[in-house]
PASE-624938 format. One line per field, with one value per residue: z, x, y of N, C-alpha, C in turn. Coordinates in pm, whole numbers, plus 50000, padded with zeros to 5 digits. Example, Ala and Ser with C-alpha at 12.3 -4.5 7.8 and 13.67 -1.06 7.14 Angstrom:
BEGIN
nc3 = c(50780, 50708)
nc1 = c(51319, 51285)
nc2 = c(49431, 49775)
cac3 = c(50780, 50714)
cac1 = c(51230, 51367)
cac2 = c(49550, 49894)
cc3 = c(50780, 50787)
cc1 = c(51320, 51290)
cc2 = c(49670, 50003)
***
This chain:
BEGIN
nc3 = c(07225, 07559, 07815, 08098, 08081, 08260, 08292, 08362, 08285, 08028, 07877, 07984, 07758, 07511, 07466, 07440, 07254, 07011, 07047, 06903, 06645, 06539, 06625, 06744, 07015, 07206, 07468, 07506, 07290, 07351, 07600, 07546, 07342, 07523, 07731, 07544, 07457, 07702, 07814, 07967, 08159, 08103, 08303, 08513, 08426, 08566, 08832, 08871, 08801, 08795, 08738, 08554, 08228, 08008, 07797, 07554, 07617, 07593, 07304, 07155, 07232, 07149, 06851, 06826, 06843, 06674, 06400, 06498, 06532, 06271, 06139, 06152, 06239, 06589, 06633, 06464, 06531, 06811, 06688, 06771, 06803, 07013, 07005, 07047, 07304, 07280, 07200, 06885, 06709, 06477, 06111, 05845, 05645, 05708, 05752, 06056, 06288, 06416, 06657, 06610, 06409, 06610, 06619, 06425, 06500, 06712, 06680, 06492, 06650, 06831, 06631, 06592, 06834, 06856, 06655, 06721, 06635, 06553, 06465, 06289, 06018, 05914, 05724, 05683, 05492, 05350, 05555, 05674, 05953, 06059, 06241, 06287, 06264, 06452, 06682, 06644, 06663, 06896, 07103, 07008, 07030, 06865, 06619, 06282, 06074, 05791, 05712, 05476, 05200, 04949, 04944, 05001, 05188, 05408, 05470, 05558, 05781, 05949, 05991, 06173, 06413, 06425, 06524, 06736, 06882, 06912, 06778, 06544, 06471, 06393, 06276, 05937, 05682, 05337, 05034, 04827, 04615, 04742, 04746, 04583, 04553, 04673, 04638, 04441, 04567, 04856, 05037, 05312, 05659, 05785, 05609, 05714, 05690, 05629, 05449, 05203, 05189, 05125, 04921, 04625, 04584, 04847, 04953, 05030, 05240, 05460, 05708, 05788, 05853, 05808, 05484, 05432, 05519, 05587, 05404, 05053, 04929, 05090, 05174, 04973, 04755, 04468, 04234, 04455, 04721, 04741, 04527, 04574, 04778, 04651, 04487, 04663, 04799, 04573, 04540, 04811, 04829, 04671, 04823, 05051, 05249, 05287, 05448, 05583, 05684, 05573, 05707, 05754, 05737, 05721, 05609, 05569, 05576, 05304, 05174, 05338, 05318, 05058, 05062, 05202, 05055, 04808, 04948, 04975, 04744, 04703, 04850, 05005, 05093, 05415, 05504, 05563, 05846, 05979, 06224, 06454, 06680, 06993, 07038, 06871, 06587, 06284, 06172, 05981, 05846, 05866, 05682, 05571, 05423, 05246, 05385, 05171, 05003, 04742, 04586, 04661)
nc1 = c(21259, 21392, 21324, 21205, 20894, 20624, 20314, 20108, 20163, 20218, 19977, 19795, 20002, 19883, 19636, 19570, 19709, 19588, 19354, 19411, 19430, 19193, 19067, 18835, 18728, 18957, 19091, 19007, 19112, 19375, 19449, 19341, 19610, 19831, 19786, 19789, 20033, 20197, 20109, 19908, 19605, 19358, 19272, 19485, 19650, 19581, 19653, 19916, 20012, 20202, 20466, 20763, 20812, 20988, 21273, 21195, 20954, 20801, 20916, 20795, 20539, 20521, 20509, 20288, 20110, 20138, 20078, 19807, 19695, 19741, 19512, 19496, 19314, 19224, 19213, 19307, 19585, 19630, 19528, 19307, 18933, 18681, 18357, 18036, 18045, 18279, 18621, 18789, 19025, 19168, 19251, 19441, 19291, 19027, 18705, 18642, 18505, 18197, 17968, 17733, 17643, 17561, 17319, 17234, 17316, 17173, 16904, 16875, 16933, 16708, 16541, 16639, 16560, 16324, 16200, 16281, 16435, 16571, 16868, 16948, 17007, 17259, 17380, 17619, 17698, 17971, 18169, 18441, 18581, 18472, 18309, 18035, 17917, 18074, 17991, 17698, 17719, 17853, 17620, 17417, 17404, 17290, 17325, 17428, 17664, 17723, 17974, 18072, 18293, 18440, 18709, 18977, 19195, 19056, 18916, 19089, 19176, 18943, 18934, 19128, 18960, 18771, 18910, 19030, 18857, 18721, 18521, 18496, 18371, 18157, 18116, 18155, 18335, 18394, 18467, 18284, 18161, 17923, 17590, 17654, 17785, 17593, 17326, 17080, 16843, 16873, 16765, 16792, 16770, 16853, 16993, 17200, 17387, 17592, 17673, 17870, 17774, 17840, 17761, 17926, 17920, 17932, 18202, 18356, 18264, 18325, 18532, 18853, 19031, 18804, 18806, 19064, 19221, 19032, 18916, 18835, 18678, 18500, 18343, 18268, 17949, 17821, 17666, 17440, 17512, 17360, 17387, 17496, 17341, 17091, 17160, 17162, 16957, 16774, 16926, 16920, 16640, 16583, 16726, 16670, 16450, 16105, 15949, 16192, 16430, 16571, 16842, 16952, 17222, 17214, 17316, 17307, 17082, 16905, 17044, 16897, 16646, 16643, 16712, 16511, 16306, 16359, 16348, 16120, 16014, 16092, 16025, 15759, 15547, 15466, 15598, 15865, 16055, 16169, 16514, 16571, 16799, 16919, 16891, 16687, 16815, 16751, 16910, 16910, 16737, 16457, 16373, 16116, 16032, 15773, 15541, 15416, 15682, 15630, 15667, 15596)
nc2 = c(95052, 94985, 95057, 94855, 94680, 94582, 94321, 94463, 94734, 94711, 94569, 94904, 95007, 94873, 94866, 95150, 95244, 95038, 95122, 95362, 95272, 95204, 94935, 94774, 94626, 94694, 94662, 94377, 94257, 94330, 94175, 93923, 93846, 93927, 93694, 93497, 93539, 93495, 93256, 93193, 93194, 93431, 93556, 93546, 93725, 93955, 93887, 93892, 94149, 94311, 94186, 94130, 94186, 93965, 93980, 93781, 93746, 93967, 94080, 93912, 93979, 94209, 94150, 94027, 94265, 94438, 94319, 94277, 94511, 94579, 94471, 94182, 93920, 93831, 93561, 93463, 93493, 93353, 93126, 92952, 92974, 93056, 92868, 92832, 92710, 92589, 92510, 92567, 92534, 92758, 92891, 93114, 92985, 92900, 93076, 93276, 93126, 93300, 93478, 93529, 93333, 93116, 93123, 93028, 92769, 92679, 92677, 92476, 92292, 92277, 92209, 91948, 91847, 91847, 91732, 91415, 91222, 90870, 90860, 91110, 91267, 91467, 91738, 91948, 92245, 92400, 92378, 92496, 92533, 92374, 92436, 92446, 92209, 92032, 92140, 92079, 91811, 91733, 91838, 91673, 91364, 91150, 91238, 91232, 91349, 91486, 91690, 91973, 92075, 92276, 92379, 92239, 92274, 92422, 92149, 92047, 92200, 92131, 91825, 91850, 91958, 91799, 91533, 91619, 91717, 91448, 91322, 91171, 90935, 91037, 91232, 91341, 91401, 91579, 91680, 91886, 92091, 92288, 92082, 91851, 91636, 91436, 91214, 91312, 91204, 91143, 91203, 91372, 91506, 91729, 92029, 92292, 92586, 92802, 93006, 93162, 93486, 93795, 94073, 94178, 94448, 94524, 94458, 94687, 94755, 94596, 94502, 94585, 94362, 94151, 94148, 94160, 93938, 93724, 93417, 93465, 93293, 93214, 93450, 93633, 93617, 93651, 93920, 94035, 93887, 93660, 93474, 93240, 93104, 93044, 92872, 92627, 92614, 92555, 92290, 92173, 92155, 91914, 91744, 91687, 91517, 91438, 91643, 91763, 92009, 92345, 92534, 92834, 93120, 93455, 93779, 94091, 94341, 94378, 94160, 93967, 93993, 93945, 93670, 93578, 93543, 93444, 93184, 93122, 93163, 92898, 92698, 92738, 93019, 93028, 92834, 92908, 93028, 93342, 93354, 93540, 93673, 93715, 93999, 94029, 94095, 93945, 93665, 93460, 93176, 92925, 92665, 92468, 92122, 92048, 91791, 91634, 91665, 91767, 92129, 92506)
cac3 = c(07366, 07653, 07926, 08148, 08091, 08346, 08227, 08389, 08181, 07859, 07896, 07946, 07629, 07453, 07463, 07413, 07098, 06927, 07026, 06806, 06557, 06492, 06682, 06795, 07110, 07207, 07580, 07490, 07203, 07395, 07640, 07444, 07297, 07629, 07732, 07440, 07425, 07842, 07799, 08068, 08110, 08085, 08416, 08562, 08383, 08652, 08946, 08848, 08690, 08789, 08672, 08469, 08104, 07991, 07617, 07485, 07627, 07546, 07180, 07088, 07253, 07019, 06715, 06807, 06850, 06533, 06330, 06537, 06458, 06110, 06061, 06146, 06263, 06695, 06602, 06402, 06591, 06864, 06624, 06778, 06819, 07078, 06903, 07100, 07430, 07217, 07114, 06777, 06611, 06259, 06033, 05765, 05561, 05693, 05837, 06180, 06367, 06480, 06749, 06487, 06362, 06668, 06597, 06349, 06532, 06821, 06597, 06405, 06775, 06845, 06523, 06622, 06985, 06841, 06593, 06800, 06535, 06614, 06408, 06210, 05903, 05906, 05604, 05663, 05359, 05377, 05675, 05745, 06053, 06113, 06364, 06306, 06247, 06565, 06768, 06667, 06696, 07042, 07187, 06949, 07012, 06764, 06509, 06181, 06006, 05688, 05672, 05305, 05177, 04840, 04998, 05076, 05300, 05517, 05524, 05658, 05960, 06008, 06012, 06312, 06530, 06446, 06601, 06850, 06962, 06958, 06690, 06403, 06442, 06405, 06147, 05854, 05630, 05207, 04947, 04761, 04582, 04785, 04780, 04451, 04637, 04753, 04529, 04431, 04615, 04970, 05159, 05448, 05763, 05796, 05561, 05758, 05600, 05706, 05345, 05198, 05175, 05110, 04791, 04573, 04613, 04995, 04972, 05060, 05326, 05546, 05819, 05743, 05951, 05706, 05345, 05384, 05567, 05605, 05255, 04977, 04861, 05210, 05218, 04806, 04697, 04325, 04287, 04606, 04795, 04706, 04402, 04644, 04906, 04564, 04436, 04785, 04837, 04495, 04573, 04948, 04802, 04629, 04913, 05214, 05281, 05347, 05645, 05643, 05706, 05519, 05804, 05637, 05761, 05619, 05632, 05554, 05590, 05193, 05108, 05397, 05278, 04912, 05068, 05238, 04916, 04716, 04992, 05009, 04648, 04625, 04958, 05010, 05185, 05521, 05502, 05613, 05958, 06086, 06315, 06543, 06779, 07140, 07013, 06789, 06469, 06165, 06134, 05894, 05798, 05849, 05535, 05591, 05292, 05243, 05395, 05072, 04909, 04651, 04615, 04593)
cac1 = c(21239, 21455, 21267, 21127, 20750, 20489, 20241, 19991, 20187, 20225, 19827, 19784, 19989, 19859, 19535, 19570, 19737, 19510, 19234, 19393, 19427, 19075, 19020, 18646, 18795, 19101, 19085, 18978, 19170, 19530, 19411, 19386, 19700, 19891, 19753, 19889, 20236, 20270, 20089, 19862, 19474, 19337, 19219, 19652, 19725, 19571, 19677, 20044, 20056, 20363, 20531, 20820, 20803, 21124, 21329, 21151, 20780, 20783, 20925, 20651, 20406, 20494, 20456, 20153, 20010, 20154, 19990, 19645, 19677, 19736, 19396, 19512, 19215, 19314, 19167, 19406, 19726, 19594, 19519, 19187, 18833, 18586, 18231, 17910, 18165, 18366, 18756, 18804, 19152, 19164, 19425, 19355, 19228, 18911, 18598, 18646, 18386, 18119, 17844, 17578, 17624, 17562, 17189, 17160, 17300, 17077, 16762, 16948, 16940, 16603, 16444, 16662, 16514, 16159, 16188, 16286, 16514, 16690, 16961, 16950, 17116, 17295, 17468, 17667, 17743, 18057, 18180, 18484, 18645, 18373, 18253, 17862, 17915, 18087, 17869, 17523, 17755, 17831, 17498, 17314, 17531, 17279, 17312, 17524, 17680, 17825, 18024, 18131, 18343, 18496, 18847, 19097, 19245, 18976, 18881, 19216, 19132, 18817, 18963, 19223, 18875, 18694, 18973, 19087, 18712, 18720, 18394, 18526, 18258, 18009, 18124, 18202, 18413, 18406, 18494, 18225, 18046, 17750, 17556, 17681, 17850, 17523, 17243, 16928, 16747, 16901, 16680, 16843, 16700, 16849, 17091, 17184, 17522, 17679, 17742, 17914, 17679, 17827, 17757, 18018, 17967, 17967, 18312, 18409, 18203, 18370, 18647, 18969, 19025, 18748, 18800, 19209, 19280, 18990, 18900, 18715, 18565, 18385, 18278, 18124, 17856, 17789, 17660, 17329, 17511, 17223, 17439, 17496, 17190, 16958, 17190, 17211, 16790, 16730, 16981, 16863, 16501, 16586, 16804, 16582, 16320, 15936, 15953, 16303, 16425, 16686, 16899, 17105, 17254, 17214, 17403, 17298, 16925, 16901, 17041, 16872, 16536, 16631, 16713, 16369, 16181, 16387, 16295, 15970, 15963, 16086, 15993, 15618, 15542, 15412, 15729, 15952, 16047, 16279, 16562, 16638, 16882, 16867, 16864, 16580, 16809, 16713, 17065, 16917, 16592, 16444, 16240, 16071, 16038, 15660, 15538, 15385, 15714, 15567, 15687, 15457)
cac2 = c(95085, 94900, 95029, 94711, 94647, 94487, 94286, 94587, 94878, 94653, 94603, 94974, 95056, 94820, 94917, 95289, 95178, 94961, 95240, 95432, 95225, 95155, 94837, 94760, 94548, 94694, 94561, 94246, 94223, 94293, 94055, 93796, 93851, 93867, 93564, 93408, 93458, 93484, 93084, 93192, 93239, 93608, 93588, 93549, 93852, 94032, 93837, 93924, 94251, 94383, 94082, 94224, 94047, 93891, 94029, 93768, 93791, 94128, 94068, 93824, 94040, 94304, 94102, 93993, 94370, 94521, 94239, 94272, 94692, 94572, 94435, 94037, 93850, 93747, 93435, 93358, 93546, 93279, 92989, 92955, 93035, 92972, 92884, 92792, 92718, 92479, 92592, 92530, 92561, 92859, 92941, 93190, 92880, 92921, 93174, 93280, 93136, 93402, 93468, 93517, 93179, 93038, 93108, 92893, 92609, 92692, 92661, 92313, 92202, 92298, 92139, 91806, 91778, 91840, 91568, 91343, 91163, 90798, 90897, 91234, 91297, 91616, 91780, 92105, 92284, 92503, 92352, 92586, 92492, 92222, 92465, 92403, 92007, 91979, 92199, 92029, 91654, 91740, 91920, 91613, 91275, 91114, 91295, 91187, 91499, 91500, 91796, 91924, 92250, 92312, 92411, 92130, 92378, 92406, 92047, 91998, 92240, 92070, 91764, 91853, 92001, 91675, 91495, 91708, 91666, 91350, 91281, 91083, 90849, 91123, 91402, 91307, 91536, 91529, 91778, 91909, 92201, 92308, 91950, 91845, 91460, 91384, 91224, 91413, 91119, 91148, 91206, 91365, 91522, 91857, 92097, 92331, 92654, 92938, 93036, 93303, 93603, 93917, 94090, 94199, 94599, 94575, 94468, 94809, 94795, 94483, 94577, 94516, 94205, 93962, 94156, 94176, 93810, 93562, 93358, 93526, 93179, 93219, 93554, 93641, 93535, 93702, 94049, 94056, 93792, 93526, 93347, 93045, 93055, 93019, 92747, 92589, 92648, 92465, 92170, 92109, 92069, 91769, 91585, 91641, 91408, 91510, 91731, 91834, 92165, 92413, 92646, 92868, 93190, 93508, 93876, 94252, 94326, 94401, 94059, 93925, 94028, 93901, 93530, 93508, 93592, 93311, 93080, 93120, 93076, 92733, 92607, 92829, 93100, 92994, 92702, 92949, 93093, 93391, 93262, 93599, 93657, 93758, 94119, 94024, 94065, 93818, 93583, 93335, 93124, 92785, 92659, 92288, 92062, 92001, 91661, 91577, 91671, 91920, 92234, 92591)
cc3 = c(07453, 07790, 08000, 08164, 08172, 08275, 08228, 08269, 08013, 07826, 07868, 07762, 07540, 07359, 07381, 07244, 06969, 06929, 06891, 06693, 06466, 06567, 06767, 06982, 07212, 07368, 07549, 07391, 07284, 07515, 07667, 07433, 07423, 07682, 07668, 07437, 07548, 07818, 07896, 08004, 08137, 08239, 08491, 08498, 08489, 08806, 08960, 08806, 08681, 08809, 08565, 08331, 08064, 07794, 07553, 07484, 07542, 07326, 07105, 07091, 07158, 06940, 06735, 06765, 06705, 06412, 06391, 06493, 06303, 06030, 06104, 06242, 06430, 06675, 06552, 06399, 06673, 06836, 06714, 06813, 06914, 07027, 07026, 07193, 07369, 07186, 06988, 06729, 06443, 06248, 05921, 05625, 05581, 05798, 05941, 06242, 06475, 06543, 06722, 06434, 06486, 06724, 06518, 06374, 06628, 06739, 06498, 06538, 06816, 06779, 06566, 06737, 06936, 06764, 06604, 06731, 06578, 06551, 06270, 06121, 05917, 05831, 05629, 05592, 05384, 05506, 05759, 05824, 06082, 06215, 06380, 06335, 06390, 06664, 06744, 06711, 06832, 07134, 07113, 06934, 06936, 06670, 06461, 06089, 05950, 05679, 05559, 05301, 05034, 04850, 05046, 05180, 05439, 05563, 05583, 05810, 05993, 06055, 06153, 06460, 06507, 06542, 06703, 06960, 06993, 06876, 06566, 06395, 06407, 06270, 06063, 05697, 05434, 05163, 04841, 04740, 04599, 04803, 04679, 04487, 04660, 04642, 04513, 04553, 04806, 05054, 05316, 05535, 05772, 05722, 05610, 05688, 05651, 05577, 05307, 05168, 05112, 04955, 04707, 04624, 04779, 05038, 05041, 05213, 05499, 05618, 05729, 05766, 05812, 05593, 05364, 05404, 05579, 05444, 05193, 04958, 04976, 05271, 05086, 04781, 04533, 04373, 04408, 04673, 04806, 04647, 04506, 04678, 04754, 04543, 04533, 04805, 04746, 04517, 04713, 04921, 04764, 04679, 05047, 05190, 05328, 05472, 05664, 05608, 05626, 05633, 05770, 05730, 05685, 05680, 05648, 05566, 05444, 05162, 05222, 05370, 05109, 04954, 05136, 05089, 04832, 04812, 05000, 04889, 04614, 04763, 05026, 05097, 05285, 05565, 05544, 05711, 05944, 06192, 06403, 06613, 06907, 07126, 06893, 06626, 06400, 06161, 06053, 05857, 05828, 05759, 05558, 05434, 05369, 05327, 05272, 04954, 04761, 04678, 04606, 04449)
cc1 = c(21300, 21400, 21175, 20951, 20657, 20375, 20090, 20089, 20230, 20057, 19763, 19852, 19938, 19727, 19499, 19604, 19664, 19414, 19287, 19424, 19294, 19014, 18904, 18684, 18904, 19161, 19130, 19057, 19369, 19569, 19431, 19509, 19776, 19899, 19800, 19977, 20290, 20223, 20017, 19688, 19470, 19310, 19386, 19675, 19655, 19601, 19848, 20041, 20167, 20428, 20587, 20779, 20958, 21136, 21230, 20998, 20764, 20817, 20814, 20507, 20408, 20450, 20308, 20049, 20046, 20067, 19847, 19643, 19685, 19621, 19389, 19402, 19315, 19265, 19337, 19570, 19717, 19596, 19376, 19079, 18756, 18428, 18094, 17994, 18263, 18503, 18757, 18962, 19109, 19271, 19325, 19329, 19056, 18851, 18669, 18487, 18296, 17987, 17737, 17553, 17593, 17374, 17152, 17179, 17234, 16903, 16781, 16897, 16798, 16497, 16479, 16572, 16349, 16118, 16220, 16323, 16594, 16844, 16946, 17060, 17123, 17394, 17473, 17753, 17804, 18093, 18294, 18582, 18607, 18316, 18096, 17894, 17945, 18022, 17778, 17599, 17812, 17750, 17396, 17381, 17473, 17262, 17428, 17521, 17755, 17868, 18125, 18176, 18377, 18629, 18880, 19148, 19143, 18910, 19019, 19175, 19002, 18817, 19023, 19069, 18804, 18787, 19067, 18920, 18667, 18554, 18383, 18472, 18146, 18011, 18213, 18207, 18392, 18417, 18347, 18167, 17901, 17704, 17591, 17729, 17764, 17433, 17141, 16866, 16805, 16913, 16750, 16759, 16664, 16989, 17110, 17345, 17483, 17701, 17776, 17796, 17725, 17875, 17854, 18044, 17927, 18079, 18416, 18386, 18226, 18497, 18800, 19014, 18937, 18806, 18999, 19240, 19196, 18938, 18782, 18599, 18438, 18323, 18176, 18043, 17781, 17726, 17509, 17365, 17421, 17294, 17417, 17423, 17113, 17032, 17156, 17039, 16761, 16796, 16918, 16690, 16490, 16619, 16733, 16459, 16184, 15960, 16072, 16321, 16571, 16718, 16958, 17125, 17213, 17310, 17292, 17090, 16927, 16929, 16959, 16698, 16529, 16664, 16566, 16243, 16230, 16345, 16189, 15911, 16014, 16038, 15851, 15632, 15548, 15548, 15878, 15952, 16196, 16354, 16622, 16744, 16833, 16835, 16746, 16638, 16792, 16849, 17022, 16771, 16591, 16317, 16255, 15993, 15904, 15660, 15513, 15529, 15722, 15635, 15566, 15394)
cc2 = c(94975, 94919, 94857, 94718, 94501, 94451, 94409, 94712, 94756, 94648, 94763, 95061, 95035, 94853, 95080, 95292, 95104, 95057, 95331, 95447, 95178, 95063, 94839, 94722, 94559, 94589, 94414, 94143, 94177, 94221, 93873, 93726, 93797, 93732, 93490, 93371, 93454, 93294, 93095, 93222, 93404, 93685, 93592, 93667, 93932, 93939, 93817, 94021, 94317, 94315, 94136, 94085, 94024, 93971, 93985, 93770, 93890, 94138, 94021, 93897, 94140, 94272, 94053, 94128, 94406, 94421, 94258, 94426, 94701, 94532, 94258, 94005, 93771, 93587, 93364, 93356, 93448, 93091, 92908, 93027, 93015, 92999, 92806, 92697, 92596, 92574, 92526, 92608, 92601, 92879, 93008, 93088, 92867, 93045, 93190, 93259, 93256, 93410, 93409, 93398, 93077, 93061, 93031, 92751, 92566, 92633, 92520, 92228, 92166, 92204, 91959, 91769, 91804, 91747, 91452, 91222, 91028, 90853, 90979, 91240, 91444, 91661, 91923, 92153, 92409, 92510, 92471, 92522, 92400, 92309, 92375, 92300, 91991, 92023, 92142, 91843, 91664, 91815, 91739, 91464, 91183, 91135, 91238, 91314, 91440, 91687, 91854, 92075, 92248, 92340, 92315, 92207, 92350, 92277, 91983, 92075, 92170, 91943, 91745, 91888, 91919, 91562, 91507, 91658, 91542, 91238, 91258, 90993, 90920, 91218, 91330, 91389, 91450, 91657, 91799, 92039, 92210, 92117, 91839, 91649, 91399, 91349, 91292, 91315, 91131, 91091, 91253, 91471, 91710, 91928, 92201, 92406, 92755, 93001, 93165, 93389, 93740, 93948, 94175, 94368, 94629, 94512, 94590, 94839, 94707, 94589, 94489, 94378, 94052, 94018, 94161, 94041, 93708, 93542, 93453, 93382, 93168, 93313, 93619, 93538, 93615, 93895, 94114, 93933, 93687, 93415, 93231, 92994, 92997, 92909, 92619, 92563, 92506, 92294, 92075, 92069, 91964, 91696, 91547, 91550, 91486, 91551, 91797, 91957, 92162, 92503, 92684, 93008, 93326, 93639, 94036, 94263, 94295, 94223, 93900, 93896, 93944, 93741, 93472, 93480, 93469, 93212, 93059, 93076, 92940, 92691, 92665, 92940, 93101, 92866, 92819, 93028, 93151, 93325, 93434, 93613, 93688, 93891, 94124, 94045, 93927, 93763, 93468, 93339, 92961, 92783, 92486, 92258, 92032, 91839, 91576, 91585, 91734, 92068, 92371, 92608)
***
């Protein structure tokens, strides 16, 4: 097509297009995009709209849409995310930071300002992007986060949004499986993961976008999405200290329902709380390590 496109009729096609492609977003999604490859905010695309686009605007803008109608994650057509009002820089090396997770760092935050900690140890397992780490190390500026993944990959992006942020005195990055770097003896404050959850036969059941392009190592978890949380449950009992808490994430009701029941059995019944959302769904759990240390 050589006809000349305005940023208002590239918008309208755009849109219409991705609708009927599937896309949840489409608005918001071609938006985005625009924004992107014009170098402008979202809010200038309407304060120009019949602003012709140039060969190459318009070229780029294509490629961007046919890849977002293909399933590609805008996160990562963009190269970032914005997570609990922070930007964070993704590449399909790690998660895309999501809403839902920003309940469990709300309730991380919560537990910090109630314990009233000089300096909090904070270990986030399956860091990712570093989103969490750097969200509770800038809402919590005494807090000390170790943040740990299993992917070199992704501790490279986590690396660039720890020092992009400017909190390389604060977050501190290591390679490891689950808590596996850390000694049984600890003792730290709060373990707090996002971990993978979803269970092998609801693979089918993901959008194209996470099961075609963002990491498997960060989306399975064995066959009821548990394998890790239980590994992850039993490990964090041994490193926290009397009183500290486990925050973990969870997914589907079904495996959501099967991670309260393992927590409850290693950390008691009554030792574990629902973490809601604003819509009242369940997005996780907090389970507090006995004071005495004991388990049920």
């Amino acid at each position: 097509m050589d006809e000349v496109l305005t940023v208002r009729s590239f918008l309208d096609l755009t849109v219409k297009w991705l609708a009927q492609k599937g896309c949840e977003s489409p608005r918001l999604d071609a938006e985005l995009l625009a924004a992107e490859a014009l170098g402008i905010r979202r809010l200038d695309l309407y304060l120009s709209p019949e602003r012709p686009l140039t060969p190459t605007e318009r070229d780029r803008l294509r490629d961007l849409v046919r890849r977002r109608a293909k399933g590609e994650p805008v996160a990562y057509l963009r190269g970032r995310r914005e997570f609990h009002g922070i930007d964070f820089i993704v590449t399909p090396a790690v998660l895309v930071p999501r809403p839902e997770t920003e309940t469990i760092v709300d309730a991380a935050l919560e537990w910090l300002a109630a314990a009233s900690l000089d300096a909090p140890q904070v270990v986030d397992v399956g860091t990712g992007s570093g989103a969490i780490a750097c969200a509770i190390a800038t809402a919590c500026p005494a807090a000390r986060v170790l943040a740990l993944d299993l992917s070199d990959a992704a501790l490279e992006v986590a690396a660039r949004n720890v020092a992009a942020l400017g909190l390389g005195d604060r977050v501190r990055l290591d390679r490891s499986d689950l808590l596996a770097v850390l000694p049984t003896d600890a003792a730290v404050d709060i373990v707090v993961s996002n971990p993978p959850y979803v269970a092998e036969d609801e693979r089918p059941l993901l959008d194209v976008s996470a099961r075609d392009f963002e990491p498997a190592l960060a989306l399975f978890s064995g066959p009821e999405g548990t394998t890790l949380t239980a590994r992850l449950a039993d490990e964090a009992w041994t490193r926290l200290r009397p009183g500290g808490v486990l925050i973990v994430e969870t997914g589907s009701p079904a495996q959501t329902s099967r991670v309260e029941a393992l927590l409850k059995a290693r950390f008691g019944a009554l030792a574990v709380d629902p973490l809601p959302d604003i819509g009242r769904t369940v997005r996780g759990f907090l389970a507090r390590k006995s004071l005495e240390g004991v388990g049920p």
